[in-house]
N, C-alpha and C positions, 0 to 999 in steps of 0.2 A: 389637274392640280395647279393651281396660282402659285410658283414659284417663290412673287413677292411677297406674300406671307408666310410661303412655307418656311424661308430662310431664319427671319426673324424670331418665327416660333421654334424651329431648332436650333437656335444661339441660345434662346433661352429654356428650355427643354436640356442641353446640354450643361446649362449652369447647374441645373439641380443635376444633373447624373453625376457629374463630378465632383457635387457635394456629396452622394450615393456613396460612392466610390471611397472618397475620402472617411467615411465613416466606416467601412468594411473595414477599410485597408487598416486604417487605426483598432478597430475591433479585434482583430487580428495579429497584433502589436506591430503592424510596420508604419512608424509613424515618419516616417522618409515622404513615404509615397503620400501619407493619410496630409504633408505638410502640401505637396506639391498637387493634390487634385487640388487645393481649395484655392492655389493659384491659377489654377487651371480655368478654375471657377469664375476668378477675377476678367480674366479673358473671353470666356464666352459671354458674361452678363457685362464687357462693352461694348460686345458684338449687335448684340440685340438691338440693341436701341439705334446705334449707327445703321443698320443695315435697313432698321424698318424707316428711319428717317430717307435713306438714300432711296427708297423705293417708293417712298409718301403712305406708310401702310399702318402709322404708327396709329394702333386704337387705346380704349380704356383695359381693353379685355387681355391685352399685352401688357399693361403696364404690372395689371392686378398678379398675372404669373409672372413676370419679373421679381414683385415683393418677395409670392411667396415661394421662387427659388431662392431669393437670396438669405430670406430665413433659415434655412435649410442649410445653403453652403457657407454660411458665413457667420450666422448665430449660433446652430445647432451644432455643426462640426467640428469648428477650432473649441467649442467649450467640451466635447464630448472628445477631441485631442489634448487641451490640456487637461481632464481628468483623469487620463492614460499618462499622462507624461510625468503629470507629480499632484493635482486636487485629490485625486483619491489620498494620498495619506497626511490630509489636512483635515479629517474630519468634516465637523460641520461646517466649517469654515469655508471648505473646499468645494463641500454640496451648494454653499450658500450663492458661493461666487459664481461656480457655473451654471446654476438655474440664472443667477442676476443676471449673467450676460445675454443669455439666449432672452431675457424678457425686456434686456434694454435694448438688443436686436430689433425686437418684435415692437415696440413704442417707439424704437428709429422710425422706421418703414412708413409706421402707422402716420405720423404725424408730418414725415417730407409729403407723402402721397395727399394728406390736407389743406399744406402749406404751399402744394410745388406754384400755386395760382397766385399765392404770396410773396413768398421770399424768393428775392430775385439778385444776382450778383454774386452769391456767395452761399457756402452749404451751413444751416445751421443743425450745430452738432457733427461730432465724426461718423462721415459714412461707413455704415456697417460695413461693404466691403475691405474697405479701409481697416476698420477694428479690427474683423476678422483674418487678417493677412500678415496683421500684428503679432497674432497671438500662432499663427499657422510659419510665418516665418522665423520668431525666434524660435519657434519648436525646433524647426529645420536644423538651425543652427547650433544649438542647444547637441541634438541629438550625433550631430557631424561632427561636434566639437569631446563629443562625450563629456558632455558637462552635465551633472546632476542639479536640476534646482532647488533641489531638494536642503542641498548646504545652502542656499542663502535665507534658510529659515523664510518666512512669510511676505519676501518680498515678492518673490511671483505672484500669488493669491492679490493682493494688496495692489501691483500692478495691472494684475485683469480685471480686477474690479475698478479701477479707475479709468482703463481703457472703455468699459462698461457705460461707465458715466459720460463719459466726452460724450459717446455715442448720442445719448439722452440729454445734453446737455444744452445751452444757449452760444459756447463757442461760438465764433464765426470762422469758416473756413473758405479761403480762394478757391474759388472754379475754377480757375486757369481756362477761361473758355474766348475769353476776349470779350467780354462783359459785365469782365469782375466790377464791382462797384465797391469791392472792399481794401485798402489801401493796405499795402504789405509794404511796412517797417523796416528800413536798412538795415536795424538793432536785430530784426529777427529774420532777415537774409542771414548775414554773418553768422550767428545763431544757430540755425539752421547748418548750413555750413559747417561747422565745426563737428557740430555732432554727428553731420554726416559724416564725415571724416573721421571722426574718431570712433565711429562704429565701424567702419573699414578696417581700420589697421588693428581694436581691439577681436576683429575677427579675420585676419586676412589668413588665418590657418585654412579658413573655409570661406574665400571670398565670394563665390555667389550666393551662398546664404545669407550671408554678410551681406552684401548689397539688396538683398529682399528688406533685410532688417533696419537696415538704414535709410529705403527710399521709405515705407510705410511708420516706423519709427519718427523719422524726422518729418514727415508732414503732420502726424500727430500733434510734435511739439511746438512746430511751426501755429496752429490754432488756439494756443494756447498761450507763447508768449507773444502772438501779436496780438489777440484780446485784450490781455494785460499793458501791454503800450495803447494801443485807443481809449482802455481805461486811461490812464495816467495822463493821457493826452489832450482828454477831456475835461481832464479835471483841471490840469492846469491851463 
């Protein structure tokens, strides 16, 4: 057995089981566990790709099961956990939203994996890991907190459907890889900042869900008000 492939291929082998996992556990109403595989998740699929880079083994045929783990733990999952959590009693609205995410998942994937030869510096649109960690760690929170989303009438729905969109969207988001080519905004450092901050302390009852919520939270938002400043930047 080649080792250097074995590895890479059970990082990512493991991404999907933990999206597996994730969807039991949630099937099952423990949306604790169903919040934390899909973290789990986040962690094996950046195993993968490090590890097959560190071993020079990185093929096409790795990249292809990387996608479609991450369909899986990161489309399919957190929308089949927030319809456990509170979609199911939105109706159509609720059906609407979680088919949209998992299909704006599925046009992420599609379209980085066309682009990846293209777009260089910066991610465009929110990675689905990203989306999906979103929507898996306010659960967390959510559920730690005993907070029902359900009172804030349709702003969950309304929020995962726009998290939905980032994902498919033209955003630009920093690589943080040390070849960003994308200029991040002082206005949206502080920005940033803040609301991480202030998702800390409005959660600090349950501070490490809180901190899930606010690393993946505020780099969301981070893509969107520094788009808006290179907008504006441009123009003037």
């Amino acid at each position: 057995m080649d080792y250097r492939r074995f590895l890479p291929n059970l990082c990512t082998s493991m991404n999907l089981v933990f999206g597996m996992c994730s969807i039991l556990a949630t099937y099952h109403g423990n949306l604790i566990f169903g919040s934390i595989f899909i973290l789990l998740a986040l962690i094996a699929d950046g195993l993968d790709g490090r590890t097959a880079r560190f071993f020079g083994v990185a093929s096409e045929m790795g990249k292809e099961m990387d996608s479609l783990c991450d369909l899986g733990s990161f489309g399919i999952a957190p929308a089949f956990l927030a319809w456990v959590l509170v979609l199911q009693h939105h109706g159509i609205i609720g059906i609407a939203v979680v088919i949209c995410f998992a299909v704006c998942g599925m046009w992420r994937l599609a379209r980085f994996n066309v682009n990846a030869d293209v777009v260089h510096g910066y991610f465009m649109g929110l990675a689905i890991p990203a989306g999906g960690n979103c929507i898996a760690m306010t659960t967390l929170l959510f559920v730690s907190l005993g907070i029902d989303p359900l009172q804030f009438g349709l702003v969950y729905p309304v929020l995962m459907a726009f998290v939905g969109w980032l994902m498919v969207s033209h955003v630009h988001y920093p690589n943080f890889k040390g070849d960003g080519a994308e200029r991040v905004y002082l206005i949206s450092k502080i920005a940033s900042l803040v609301l991480f901050v202030g998702i800390l302390w409005m959660g600090r009852e349950a501070i490490f869900p809180a901190l899930g919520v606010a690393v993946f939270v505020t780099y969301a938002s981070l893509g969107v008000i520094n788009s808006l400043l290179a907008v504006f930047a441009k123009r003037g």
